[in-house]
C-alpha positions in Angstrom: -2.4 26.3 3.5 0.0 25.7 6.5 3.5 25.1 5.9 4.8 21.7 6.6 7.9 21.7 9.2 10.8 19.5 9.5 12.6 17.4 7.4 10.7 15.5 4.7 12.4 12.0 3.6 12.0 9.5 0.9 12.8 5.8 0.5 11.6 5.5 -3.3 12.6 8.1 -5.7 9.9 6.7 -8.4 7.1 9.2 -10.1 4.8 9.1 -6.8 8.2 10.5 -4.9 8.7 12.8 -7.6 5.2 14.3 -7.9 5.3 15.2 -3.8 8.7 16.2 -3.5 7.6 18.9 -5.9 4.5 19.5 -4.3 6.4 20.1 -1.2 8.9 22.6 -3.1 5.9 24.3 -4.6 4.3 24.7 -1.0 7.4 26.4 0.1 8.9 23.7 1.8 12.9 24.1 1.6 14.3 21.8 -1.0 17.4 21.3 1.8 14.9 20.1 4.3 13.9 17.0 1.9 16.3 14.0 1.3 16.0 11.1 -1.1 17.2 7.4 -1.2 17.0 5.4 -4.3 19.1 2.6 -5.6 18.9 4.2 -9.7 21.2 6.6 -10.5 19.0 8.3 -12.8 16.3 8.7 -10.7 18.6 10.7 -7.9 19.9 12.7 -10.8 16.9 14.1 -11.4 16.1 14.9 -8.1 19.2 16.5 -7.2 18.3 19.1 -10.2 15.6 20.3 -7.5 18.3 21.4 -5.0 16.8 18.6 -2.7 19.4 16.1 -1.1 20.2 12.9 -2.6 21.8 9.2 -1.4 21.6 6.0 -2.1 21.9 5.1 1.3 18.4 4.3 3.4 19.7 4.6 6.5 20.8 8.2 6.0 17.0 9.4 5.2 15.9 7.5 8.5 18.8 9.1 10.5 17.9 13.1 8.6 14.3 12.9 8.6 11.4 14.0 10.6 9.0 12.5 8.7 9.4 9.2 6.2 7.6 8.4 2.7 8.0 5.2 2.0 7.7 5.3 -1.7 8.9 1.7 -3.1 7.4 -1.0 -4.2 5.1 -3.7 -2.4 7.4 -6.3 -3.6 10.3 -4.5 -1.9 8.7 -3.0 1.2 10.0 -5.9 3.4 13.5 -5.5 2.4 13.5 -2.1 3.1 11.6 -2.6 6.6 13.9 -4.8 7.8 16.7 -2.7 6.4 15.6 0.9 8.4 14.2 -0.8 11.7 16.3 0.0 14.5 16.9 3.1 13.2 13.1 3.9 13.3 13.2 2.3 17.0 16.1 4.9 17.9 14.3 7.9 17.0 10.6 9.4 16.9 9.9 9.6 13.8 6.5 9.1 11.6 6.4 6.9 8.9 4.3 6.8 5.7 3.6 4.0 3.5 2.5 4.6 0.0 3.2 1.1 -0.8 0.1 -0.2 -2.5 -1.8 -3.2 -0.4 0.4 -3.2 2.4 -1.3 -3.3 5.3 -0.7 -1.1 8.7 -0.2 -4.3 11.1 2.8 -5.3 8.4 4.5 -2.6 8.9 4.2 -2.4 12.4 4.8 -5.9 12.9 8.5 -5.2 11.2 9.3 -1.2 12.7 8.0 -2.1 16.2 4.7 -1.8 18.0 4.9 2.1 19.4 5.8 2.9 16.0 4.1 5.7 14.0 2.3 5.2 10.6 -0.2 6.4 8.4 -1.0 4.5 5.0 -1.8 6.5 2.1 -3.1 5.5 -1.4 -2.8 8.7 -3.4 -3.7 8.5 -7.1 -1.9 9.7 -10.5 -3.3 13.2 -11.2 -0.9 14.0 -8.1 1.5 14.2 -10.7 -0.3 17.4 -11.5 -1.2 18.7 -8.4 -4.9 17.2 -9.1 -4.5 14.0 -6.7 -7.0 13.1 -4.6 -5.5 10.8 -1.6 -6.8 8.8 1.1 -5.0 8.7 4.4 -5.5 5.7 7.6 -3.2 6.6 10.9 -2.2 3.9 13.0 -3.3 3.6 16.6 -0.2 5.4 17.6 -0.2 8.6 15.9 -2.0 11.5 17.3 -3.7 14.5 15.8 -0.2 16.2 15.3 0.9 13.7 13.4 -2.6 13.4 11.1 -2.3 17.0 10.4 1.3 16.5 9.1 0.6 13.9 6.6 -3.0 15.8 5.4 -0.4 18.6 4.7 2.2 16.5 2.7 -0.6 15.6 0.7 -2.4 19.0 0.4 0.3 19.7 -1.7 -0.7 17.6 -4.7 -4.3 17.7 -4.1 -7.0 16.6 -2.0 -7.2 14.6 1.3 -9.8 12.3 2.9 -9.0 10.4 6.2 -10.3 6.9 6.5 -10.3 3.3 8.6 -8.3 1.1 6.8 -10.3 -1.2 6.0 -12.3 1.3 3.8 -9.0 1.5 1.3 -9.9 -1.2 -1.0 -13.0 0.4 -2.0 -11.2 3.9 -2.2 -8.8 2.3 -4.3 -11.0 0.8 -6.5 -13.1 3.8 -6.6 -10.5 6.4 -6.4 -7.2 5.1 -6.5 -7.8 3.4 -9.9 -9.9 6.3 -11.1 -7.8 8.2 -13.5 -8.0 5.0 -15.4 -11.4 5.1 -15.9 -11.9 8.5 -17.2 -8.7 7.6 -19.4 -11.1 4.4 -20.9 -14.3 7.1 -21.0 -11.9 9.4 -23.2 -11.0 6.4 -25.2 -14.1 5.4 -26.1 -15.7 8.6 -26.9 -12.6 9.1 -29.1 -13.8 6.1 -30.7 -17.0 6.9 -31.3 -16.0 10.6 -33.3 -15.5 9.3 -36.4 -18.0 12.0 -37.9 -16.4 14.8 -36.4 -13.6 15.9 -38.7 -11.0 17.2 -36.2 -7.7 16.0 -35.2 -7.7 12.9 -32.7 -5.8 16.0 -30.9 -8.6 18.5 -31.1 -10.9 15.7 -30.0 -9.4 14.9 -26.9 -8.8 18.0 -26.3 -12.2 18.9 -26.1 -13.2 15.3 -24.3 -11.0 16.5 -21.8 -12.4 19.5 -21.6 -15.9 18.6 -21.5 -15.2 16.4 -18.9 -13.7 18.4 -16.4 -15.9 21.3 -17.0 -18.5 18.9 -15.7 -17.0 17.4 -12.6 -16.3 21.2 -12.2 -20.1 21.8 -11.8 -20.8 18.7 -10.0 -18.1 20.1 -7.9 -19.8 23.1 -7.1 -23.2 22.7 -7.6 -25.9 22.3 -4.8 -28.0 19.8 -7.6 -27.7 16.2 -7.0 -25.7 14.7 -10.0 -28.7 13.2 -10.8 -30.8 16.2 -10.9 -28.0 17.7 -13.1 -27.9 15.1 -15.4 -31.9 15.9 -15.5 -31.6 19.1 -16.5 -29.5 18.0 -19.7 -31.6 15.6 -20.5 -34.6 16.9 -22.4 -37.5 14.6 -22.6 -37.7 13.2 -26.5 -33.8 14.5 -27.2 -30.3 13.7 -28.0 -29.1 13.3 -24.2 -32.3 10.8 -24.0 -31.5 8.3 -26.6 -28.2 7.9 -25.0 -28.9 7.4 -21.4 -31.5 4.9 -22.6 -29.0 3.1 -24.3 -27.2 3.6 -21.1 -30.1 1.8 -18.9 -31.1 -1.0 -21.8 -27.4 -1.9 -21.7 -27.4 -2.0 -17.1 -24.5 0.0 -17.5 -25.1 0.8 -13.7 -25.2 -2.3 -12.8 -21.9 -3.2 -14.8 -20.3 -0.4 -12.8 -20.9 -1.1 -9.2 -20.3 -4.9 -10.8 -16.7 -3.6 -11.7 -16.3 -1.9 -8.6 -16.8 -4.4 -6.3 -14.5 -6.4 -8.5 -11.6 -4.0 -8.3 -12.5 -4.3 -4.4 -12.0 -7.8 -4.2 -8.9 -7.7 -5.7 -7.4 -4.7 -3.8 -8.0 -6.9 -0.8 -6.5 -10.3 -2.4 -3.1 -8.3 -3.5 -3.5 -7.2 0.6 -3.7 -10.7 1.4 -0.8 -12.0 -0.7 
């Protein structure tokens, strides 16, 4: 993987920040060429035990930086917009908004019309290095600038480039994944009560069952339909299940849910 260049800024010093800041450091980046802003003093504590550069002072990541992560929260974005804007005018600079639901033509609306951004929804396995993360340039950022944020995010996982107004399903798909698996886990947790291991030992090997599985859906040239096939052996255990599966439209209460989590991505958008 390519090295990002340039200074790396944050506005947000929150686990998001945290999770990319060490990405970056374990890509190679150079903890001195990344620089932090948050309001907590805890939070800039902790950073500063990665060698990075710390301050609680917004202005002084804008004025340092290359690049900007906007890493706060939707309710605060505004603040923080109005806060950094004539700083971002004076300089060329690209911004990126992490900010959940907040929209490209917001920010823009606030920084200035020539300005550069990309909005990214990354999701919480970044924490790990496992993210996958969805990334929507404005009209004003060129390939360069594209390839800058796909490498930012390279460093906690995988990256997909999409029109923005295909986030709301990615978030609801993607975004809000984890938490699915998570309620999967849960409930197949809950349904062990025979097995006489440790609720440790169990998820444990939930965990591991799962993840071996996306592994070979991962790699495999079958379908995950044809895979699920070949596990399911006409008359056996696998059977009775996924016809439980179908009886109950569990399918159908799926895509039902997705579309769901879709609407609402775009009403949180809209507020």
């Amino acid at each position: 993987m390519n090295k990002l260049d340039g200074v790396v800024g944050f506005i947000g010093a929150g686990n998001m920040a945290t999770a990319l800041i060490k990405g970056l450091i374990n890509s190679n980046h150079e903890p001195k060429d990344i620089i932090s802003s948050s309001p907590e003093e805890e939070h800039l504590l902790k950073l500063s035990s990665l060698d990075i550069r710390t301050t609680n002072q917004n202005l002084q990541v804008i004025e340092a930086s290359d690049i900007v992560i906007l890493a706060v929260k939707p309710n605060v974005i505004e603040s923080v917009l109005v806060q950094i804007k004539e700083e971002v005018k004076n300089k060329e600079i690209l911004v990126i908004s992490i900010a959940a639901g907040v929209k490209l033509d917001s920010i823009k609306s606030i920084l200035g019309n020539s300005t550069k951004i990309i909005r990214a929804m990354p999701n919480t396995p970044a924490s790990i290095m496992e993210g996958v993360t969805a990334i929507s340039p404005n009209e004003n950022t060129n390939s360069e600038d594209r390839k800058k944020a796909q490498l930012l995010f390279e460093c906690v996982g995988k990256v997909t480039e999409i029109k923005e107004k295909e986030i709301d399903i990615f978030t609801a798909l993607i975004g809000s994944g984890p938490a699915y698996v998570f309620y999967l886990i849960e409930s197949l947790l809950n349904s062990s009560e025979n097995l006489s291991l440790s609720d440790t030992e169990k998820v444990e090997l939930i965990s591991s069952m799962i993840k071996g599985a996306a592994k070979l859906a991962s790699v495999s040239e079958d379908s995950p339909k044809i895979l699920r096939n070949k596990v399911t052996s006409p008359g056996g255990v696998t059977q009775r299940a996924i016809e439980e599966f179908e009886k109950n439209k569990l399918k159908e209460i799926i895509k039902e849910s997705m579309e769901s989590a879709e609407k609402r991505s775009i009403e949180l958008g809209e507020n």
